[in-house]
C-alpha positions, 0 to 999 in steps of 0.5 A, a space after each residue: 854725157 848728162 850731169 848727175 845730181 848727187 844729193 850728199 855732196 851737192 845738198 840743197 837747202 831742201 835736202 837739208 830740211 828732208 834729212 835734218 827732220 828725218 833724223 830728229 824724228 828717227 832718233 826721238 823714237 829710238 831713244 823713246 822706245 830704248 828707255 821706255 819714255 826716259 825712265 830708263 839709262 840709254 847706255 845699259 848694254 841691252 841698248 848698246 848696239 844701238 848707241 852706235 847707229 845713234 852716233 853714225 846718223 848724227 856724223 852723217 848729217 852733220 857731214 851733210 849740213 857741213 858740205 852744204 856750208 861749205 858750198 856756200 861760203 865759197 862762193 860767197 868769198 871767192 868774188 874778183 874785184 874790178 
């Protein structure tokens, strides 16, 4: 049975890098095109449908960023002293 990387539980500094850019940039743009360049409110009702998956995209990766602390900071302080 051969082991299964899995890219969310499991981030490497890589997939961190990826997702982290990928959602700046997909929420740079829709906000930009919600508000026509900031002149107007991101939260008028016409936009509020989208507020949501705004919110949802940012939970995720900083779910991703979390897990990836996570990994490392227990390694680093579970060492056995001799």
């Amino acid at each position: 049975m051969s082991k299964e990387i899995n890219w969310y539980k499991n981030p490497t500094k890589k997939t961190l890098i990826i997702f982290g850019l990928l959602w700046l940039v997909s929420n740079m743009l829709l906000v930009l095109a919600l508000t026509d360049l900031f002149t107007e409110s991101i939260l008028k009702t016409n936009n509020i449908l989208i507020t949501p998956y705004i919110i949802g995209s940012t939970s995720a990766v900083l779910g991703l960023y979390l897990r990836y602390y996570k990994k490392n900071n227990i390694k680093l302080n579970f060492k056995t002293a001799d």
